[in-house]
DOMI-414308 format. One record per residue (C-alpha): residue number from 1; x, z, y. Coordinates in pm, whole numbers. Layout:
<atoms>
<NUM, <X, Z, Y>>
...
</atoms>
This chain:
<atoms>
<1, <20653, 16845, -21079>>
<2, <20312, 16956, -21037>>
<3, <20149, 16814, -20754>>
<4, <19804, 16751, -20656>>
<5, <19680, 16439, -20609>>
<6, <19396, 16307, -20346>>
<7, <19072, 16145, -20373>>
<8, <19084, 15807, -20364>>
<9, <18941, 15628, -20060>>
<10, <18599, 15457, -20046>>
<11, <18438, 15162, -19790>>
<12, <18247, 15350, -19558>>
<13, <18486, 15686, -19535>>
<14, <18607, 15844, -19181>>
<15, <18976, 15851, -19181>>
<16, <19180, 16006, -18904>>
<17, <19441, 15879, -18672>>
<18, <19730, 16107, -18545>>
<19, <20052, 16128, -18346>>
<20, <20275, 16361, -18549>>
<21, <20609, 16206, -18402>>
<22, <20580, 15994, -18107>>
<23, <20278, 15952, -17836>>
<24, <20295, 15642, -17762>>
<25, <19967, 15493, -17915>>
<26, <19778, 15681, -17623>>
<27, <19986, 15501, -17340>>
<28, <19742, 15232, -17157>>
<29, <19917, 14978, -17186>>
<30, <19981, 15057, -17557>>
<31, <19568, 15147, -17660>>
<32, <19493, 14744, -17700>>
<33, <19702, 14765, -18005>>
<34, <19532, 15123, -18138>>
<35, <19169, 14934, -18074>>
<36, <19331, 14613, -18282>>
<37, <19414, 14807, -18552>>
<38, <19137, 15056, -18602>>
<39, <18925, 14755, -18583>>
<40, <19077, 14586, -18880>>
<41, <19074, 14877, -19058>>
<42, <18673, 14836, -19013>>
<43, <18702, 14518, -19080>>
<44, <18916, 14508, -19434>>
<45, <18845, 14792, -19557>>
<46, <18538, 14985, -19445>>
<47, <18739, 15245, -19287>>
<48, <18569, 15395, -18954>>
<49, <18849, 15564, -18766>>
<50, <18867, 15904, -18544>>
<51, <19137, 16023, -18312>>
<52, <19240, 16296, -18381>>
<53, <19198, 16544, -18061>>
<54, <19556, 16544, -17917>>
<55, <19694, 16242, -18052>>
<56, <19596, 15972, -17743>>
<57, <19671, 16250, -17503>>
<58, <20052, 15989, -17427>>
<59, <20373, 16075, -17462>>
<60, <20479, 16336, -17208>>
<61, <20249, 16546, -17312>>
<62, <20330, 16464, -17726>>
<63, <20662, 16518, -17669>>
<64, <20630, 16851, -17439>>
<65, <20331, 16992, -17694>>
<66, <20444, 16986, -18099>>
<67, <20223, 17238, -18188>>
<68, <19984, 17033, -18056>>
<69, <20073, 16728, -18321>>
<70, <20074, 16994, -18573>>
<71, <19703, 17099, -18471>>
<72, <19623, 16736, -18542>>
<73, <19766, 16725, -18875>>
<74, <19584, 17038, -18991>>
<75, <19252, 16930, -18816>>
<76, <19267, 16631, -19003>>
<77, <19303, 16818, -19305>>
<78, <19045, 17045, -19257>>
<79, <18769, 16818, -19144>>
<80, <18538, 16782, -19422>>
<81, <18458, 16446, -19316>>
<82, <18805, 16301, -19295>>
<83, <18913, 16152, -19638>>
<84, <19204, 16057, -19510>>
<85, <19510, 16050, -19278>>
<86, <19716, 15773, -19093>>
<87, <20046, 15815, -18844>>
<88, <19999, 15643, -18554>>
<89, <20372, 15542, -18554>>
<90, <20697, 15679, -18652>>
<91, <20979, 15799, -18413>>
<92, <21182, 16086, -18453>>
<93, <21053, 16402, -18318>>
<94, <20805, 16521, -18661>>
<95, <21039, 16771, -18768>>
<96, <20957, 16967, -18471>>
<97, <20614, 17044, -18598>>
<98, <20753, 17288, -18895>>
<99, <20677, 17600, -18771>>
<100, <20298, 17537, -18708>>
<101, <20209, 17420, -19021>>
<102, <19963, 17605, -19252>>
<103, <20026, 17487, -19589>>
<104, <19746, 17654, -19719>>
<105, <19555, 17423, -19465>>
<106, <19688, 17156, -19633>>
<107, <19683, 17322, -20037>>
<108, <19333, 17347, -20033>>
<109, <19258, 17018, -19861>>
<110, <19401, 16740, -20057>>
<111, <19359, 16391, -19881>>
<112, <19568, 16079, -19836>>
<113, <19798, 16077, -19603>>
<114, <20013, 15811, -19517>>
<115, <20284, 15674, -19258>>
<116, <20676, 15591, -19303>>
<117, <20943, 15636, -19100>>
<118, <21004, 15953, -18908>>
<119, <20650, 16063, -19075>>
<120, <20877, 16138, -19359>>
<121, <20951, 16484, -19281>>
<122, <20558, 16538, -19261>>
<123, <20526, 16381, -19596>>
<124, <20784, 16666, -19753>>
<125, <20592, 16936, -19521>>
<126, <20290, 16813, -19738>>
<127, <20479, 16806, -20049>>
<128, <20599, 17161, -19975>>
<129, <20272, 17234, -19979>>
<130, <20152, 17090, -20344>>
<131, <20043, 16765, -20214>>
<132, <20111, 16398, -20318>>
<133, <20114, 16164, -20043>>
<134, <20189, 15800, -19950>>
<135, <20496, 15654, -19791>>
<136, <20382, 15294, -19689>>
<137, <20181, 15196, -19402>>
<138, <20164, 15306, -19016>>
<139, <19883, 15226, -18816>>
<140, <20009, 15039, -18539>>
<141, <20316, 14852, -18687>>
<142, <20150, 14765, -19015>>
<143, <19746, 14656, -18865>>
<144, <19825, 14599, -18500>>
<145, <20030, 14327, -18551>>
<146, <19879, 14046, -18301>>
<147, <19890, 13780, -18530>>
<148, <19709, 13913, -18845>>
<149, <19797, 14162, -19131>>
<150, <20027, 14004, -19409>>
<151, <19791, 13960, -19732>>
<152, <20057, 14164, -19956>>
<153, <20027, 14488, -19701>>
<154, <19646, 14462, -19763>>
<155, <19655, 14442, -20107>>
<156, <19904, 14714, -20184>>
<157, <19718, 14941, -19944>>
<158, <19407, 14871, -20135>>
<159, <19552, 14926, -20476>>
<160, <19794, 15249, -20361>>
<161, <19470, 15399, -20190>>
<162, <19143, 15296, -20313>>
<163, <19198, 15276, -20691>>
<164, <19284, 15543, -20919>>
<165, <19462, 15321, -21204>>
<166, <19810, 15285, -21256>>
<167, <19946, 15096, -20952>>
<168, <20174, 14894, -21205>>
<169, <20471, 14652, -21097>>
<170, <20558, 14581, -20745>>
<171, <20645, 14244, -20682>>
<172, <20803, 14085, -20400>>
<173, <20697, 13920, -20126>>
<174, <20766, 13561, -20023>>
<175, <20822, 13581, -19680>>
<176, <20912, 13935, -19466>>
<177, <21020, 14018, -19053>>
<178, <21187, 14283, -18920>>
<179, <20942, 14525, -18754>>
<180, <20918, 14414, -18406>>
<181, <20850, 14711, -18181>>
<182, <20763, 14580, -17852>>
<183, <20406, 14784, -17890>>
<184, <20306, 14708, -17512>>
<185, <20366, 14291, -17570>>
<186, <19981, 14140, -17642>>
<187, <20156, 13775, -17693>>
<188, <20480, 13882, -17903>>
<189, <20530, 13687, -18233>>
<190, <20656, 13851, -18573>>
<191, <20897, 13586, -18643>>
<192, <20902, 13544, -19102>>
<193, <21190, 13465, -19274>>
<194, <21185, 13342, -19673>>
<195, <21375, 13613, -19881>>
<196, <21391, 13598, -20237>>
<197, <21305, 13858, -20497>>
<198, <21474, 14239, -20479>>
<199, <21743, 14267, -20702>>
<200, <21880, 14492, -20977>>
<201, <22275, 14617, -20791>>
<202, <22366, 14793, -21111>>
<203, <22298, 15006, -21414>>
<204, <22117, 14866, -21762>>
<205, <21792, 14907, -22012>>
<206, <21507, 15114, -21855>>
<207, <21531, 15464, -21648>>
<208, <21187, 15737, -21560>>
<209, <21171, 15976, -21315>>
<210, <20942, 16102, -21003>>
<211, <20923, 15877, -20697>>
<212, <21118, 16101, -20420>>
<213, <21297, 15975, -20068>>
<214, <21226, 15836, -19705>>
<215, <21492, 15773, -19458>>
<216, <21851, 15860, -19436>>
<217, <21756, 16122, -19102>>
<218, <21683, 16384, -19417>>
<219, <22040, 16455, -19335>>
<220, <22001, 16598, -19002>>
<221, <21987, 16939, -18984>>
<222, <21622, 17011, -18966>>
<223, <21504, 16843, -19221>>
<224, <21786, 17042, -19465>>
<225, <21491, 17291, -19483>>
<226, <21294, 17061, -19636>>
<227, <21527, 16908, -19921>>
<228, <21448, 17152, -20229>>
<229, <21214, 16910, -20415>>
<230, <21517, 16690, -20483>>
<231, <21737, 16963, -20586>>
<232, <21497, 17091, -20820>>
<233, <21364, 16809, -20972>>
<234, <21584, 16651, -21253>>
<235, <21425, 16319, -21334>>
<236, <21396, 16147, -21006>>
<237, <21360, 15823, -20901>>
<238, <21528, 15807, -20535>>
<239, <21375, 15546, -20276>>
<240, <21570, 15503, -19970>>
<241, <21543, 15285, -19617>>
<242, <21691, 15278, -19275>>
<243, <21706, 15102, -18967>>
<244, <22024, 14911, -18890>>
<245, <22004, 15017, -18497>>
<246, <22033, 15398, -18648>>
<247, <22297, 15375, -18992>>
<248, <22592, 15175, -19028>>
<249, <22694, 15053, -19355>>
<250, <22961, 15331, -19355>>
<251, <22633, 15589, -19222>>
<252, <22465, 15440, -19512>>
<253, <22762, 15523, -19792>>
<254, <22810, 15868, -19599>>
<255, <22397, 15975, -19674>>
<256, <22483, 15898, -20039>>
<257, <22791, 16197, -20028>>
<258, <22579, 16422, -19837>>
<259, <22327, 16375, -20104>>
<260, <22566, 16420, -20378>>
<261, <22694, 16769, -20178>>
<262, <22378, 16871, -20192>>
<263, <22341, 16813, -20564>>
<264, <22060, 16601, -20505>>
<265, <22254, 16247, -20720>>
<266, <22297, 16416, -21029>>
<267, <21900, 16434, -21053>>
<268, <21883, 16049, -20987>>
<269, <21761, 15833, -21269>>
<270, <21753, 15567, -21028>>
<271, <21775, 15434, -20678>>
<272, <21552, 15173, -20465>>
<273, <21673, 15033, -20149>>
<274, <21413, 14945, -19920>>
<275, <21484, 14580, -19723>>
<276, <21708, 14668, -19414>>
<277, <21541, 14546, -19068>>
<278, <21741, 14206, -19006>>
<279, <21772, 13852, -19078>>
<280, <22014, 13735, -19197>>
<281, <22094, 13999, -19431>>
<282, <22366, 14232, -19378>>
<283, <22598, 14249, -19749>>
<284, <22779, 14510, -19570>>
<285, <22542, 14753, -19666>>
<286, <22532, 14635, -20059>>
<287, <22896, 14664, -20045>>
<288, <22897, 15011, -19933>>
<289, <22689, 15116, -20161>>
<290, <22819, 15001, -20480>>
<291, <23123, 15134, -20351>>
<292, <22983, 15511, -20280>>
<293, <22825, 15488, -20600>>
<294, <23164, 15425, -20794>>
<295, <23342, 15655, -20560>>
<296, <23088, 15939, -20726>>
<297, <23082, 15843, -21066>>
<298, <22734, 15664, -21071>>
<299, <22892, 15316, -21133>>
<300, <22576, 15281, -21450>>
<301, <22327, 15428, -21205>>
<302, <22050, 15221, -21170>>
<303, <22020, 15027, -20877>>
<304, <21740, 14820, -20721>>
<305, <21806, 14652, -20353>>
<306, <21602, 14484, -20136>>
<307, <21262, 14614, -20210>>
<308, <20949, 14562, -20003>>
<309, <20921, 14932, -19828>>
<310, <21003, 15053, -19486>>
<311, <21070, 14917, -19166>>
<312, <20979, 14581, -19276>>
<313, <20664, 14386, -19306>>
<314, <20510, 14301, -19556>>
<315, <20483, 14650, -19738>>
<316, <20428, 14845, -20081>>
<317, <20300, 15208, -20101>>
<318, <20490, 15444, -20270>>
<319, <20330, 15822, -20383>>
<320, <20514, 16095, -20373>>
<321, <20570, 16257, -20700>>
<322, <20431, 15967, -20936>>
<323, <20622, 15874, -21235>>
<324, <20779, 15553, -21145>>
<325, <21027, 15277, -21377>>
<326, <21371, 15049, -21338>>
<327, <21408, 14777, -21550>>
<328, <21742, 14674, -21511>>
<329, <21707, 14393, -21786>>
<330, <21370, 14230, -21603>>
<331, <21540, 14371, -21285>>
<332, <21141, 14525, -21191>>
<333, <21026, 14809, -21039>>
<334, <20677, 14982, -21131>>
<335, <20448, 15266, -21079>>
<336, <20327, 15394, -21376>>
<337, <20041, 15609, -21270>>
<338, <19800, 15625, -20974>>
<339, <19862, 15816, -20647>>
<340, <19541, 15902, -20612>>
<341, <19189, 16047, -20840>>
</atoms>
């Protein structure tokens, strides 16, 4: 897998804000949380942020204009002066964008770009495209939150981002929430909760491969169009996470057949399970998939669970198309190379 990666950020670089799935970051009552966030991005990193044109222009008019997301996306690109690119939010209206995107726009313009979420589907538009790209932070969940940004989001943004060494292991937090989403609530509270380390499921010794995934939505129809990289692509190292208001433990075991179908688990070296969004945990979900993964014959597939990506908070940064290791027998997780030059 060939793919280009960006220039690193510096202090001091312009880095644009945009709306690819959901408008909501323009609604008024919504805005105190975009001014929160840009400011800390000032204010940590050095980071001066610009809206892109359409992206504060609400939701009705987000929702009624994709092309106008898309034009967004490929201004951003095409600025000069934009080194980089953050979603807004999530949601789950991205894939709607797909027929206005010019990939060349994109080709010929690497930059970081970053966002989970529904912001998947842009992240395998850009990888259609030759580009390597971040799945980690959104603006508004990640830096808005009211009562400060968790140290271990910072410092995994800085190292994902702003260096070009290998990014290395990813360790665990101490303490994670749920991603609260009341984005119009000044005085809400992002309630922590102690968890323990992620933890190695199955498989043994140490497994290689390129960092692929997102969300289980992949399986909707649209974004079917969008799926070749994992079919092509025989050393992969599959990261997965959901929401529990969208897949059931059984939804979660029926991704893992579709993915099979689609010949997409015989390329898996390995799998990471991002934390699911709930306290206390769920084991349903575990149990569902060690059971899909004996039901397909991947019984010695190596399994992390429980990692620190995704609808969650704190979070890591993973790059798109970066060689990335299991360790079963240290039950660890690591990045072996940068996701950005």
């Amino acid at each position: 897998m060939n793919l280009i990666k960006p220039p690193k950020l510096n202090p001091g670089d312009k880095i644009a804000t945009v709306s690819p799935s959901w408008g909501i970051a323009g609604e008024f009552d919504v805005r105190w949380r975009y001014d929160l966030a840009t400011k800390r991005m000032r204010d940590i990193f050095g980071l001066e942020c610009a809206a892109a044109p359409n992206s504060m222009r609400g939701e009705k008019y987000l929702d009624e204009n994709p092309e106008a997301r898309a034009e967004d996306l490929l201004w951003a690109f095409s600025q000069t002066e934009i080194k980089g690119i953050i979603a807004n939010i999530g949601g789950n209206d991205s894939i709607r964008l797909l027929p206005y995107i010019d990939y060349d726009v994109i080709r010929n313009n690497p930059k970081v770009f970053i966002g989970y979420s529904d912001i998947m589907n842009v992240h395998l538009m850009c990888l259609k495209a030759g580009l390597s790209t971040f799945y980690g932070t959104n603006l508004l969940p990640s830096f808005g939150q009211p009562q400060g940004v968790p140290q271990y989001t910072i410092d995994h943004f800085k190292k994902g981002l702003f260096e070009s060494g290998p990014i290395g292991t990813i360790d665990s937090p101490d303490l994670f929430c749920c991603d609260p989403n009341e984005y119009d609530n000044e005085s809400q509270t992002y309630t922590y909760h102690p968890c323990g380390k992620y933890e190695r499921l199955q498989g043994r010794g140490v497994v290689r491969g390129r960092l692929l995934g997102g969300h289980t939505g992949i399986m909707e129809l649209g974004q079917t169009r969008l799926i070749a990289p994992f079919q092509e692509n025989e050393n992969i190292i599959l990261f997965v996470e959901d929401i529990v208001e969208c897949t059931s433990p059984a939804d979660f075991a029926d991704f893992f057949m579709w993915l099979d179908e689609k010949s997409v688990m015989r390329n898996a070296k390995g799998l990471i399970v991002g934390r699911f969004n709930q306290y206390p945990e769920n084991d349903e979900y575990k149990n569902a998939l060690l059971k899909v993964m004996e039901d397909l014959g991947l019984a010695e597939l190596p399994v992390l669970f429980n990692l620190p990506f995704g609808h969650t908070s704190p979070v890591c940064v993973l790059p798109y198309g970066v060689r990335a290791e299991i360790d079963c027998d240290k039950a660890a997780f690591a990045i072996l190379e940068s996701g950005v030059v």
